[in-house]
N, C-alpha and C positions, 0 to 999 in steps of 0.2 A: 405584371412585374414580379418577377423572384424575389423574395429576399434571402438577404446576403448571409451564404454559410456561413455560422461560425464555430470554430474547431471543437471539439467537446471539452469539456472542464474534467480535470484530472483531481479527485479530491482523494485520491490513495495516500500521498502524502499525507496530509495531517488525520487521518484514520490511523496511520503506523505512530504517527508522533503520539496522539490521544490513547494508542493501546500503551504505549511503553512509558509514558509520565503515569496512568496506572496501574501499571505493573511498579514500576519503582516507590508509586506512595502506598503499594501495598505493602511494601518493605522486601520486595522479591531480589536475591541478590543479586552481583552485575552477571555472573555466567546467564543463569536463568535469563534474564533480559539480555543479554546479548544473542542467549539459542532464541531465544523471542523472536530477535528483531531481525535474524537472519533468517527465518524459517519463513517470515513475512513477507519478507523482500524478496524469497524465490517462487513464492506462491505470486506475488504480483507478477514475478517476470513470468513465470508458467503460461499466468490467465494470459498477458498482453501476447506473446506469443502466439498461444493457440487463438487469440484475435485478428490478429493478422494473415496467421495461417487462411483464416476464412476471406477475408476480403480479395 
């Protein structure tokens, strides 16, 4: 008997959350944390992209 796929766990979210609470209790301003958390968020789309490119 197989057992049952299950989907894989996505933990990128709270890694982006954990970079940017510190960055912010670093006292980093809001631009700086906002280039932060943009620059994050394209790098995740990038990987998942070239992810799926492969499958």
């Amino acid at each position: 008997m197989a057992a049952p796929s299950t989907p894989p766990r996505r933990s990128w979210p709270y890694v982006v959350v954990a970079i940017v609470v510190l960055a912010l209790q670093q006292g980093w301003d809001a631009q700086q944390v906002i280039t932060l958390t943009v620059s994050l968020l394209v790098l995740i789309a990038v990987i998942t992209a070239a992810g799926h490119n492969r499958e």
